[in-house]
N, C-alpha and C positions, 0 to 999 in steps of 0.2 A: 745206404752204405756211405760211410766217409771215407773221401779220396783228399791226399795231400798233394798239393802242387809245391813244387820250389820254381822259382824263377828267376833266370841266369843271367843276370846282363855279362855279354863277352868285355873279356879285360881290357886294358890299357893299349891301344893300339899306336901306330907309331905314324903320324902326321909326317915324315921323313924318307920315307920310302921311295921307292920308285914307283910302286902303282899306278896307273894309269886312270884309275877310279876309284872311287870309292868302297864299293862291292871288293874291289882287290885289296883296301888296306891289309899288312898283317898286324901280328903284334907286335908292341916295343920288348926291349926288354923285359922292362918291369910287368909289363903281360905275362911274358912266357915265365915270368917266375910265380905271378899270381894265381893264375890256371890251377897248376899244379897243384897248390897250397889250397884252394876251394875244394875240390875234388876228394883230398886228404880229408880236408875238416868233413866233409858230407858222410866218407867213408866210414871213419873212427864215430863217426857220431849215429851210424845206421841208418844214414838216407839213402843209401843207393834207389836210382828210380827204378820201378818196372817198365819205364817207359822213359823214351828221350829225344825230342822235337825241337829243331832247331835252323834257324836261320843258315844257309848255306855262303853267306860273306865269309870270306876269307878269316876275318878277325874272330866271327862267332864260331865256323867251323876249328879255328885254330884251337880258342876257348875249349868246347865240347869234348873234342879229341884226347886233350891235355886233361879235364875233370875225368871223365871216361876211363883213362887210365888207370888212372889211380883208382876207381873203386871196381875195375877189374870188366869194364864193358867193353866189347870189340866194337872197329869204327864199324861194322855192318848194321849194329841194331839200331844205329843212329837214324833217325827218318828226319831228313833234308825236304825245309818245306819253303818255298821261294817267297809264298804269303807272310813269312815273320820279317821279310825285310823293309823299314819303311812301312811299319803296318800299322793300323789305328787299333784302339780298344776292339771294335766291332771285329775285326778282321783277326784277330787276335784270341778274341773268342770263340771264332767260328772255330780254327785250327782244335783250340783245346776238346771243343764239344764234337768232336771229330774222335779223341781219344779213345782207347778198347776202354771197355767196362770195365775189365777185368785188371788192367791197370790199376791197382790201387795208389801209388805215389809216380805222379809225373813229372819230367822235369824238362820247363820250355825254356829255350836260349833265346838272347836277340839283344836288341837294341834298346835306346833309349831317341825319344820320350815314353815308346809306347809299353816299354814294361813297367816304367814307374805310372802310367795312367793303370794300366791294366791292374796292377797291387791296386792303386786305389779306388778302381771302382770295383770290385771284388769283394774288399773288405768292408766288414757290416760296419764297423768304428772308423771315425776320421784315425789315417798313419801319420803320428805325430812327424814333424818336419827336423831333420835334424838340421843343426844348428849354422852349417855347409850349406842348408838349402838343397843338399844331393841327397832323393830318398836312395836312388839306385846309383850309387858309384859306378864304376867300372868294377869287376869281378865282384859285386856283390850278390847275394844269393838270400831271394825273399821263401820262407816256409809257411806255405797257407794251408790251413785245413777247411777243407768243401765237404760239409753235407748232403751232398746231390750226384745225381751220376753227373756225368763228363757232357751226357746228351742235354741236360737241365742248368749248365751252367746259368748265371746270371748277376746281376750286378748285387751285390750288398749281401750276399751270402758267404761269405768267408771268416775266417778267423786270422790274424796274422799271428803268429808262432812263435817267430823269431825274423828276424832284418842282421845278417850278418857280411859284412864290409872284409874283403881280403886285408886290408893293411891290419886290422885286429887280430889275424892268424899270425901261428905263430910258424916258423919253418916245422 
């Protein structure tokens, strides 16, 4: 069975805040306008996930919440997992290979470095580098197709789909 992953790095956070930590950053502006505008584009384009796993930071949670919307997901179905924050490939893995079966398209939020490692070790072809050197911007949203179930994840089995950058969207 092929299952699709999208993977979320949360948007533009605001280094200006008050937070006290990191875990607390929210989003900047231009986050809380990105969010949004991911979510749309997922929508209109028929990815909503069957499933949706995500870092519980403040800025990912904010991310999620704002995609979610927009293709019509209550914050309940969200599953809040403390391992995507600060997480390496391995750990990152485990969470996905954890997914129901029955999930056919999932969609993980989190951080960077380790969603742009995770795209890359994933995928069977090298992810060309774009030209920024940023595979995963902030509110960017990678679409992978997996030939395996969830529980057989593993490196170099993927296909990448699409690599789609929030500033490309259009309002």
């Amino acid at each position: 069975m092929t299952h699709e992953l999208l993977v979320l790095r949360h948007a533009k956070s605001s280094w200006n805040s008050s937070a006290s930590t990191d875990f607390e950053r929210p989003l900047s502006k231009r986050g809380r306008r990105d969010a949004p505008r991911v979510g749309r584009f997922l929508a209109t384009g028929g990815l909503v996930p069957d499933y949706v796993v995500s870092s519980p930071a403040t800025r990912a949670r904010q991310t999620v919440l704002a995609v979610c919307a927009e293709m019509g997901i209550d914050e309940g179905a969200v599953h809040w997992d403390d391992r995507i924050y600060h997480s390496s490939t391995g750990r990152l893995m485990d969470v996905l290979s954890e997914c129901p079966e029955d999930a056919h398209r999932v969609l993980i939020a989190g951080h960077n470095p380790g969603l742009e490692m995770l795209v890359q070790t994933l995928c069977r072809h090298p992810v060309p580098m774009p030209d920024d050197y940023k595979l995963m911007p902030t509110a960017a949203v990678a679409h992978l197709e997996i030939p395996a179930p969830w529980c057989e994840l593993d490196g170099g089995i993927a296909q990448l789909i699409s690599l789609t950058r929030a500033r490309s969207l259009k309002d």
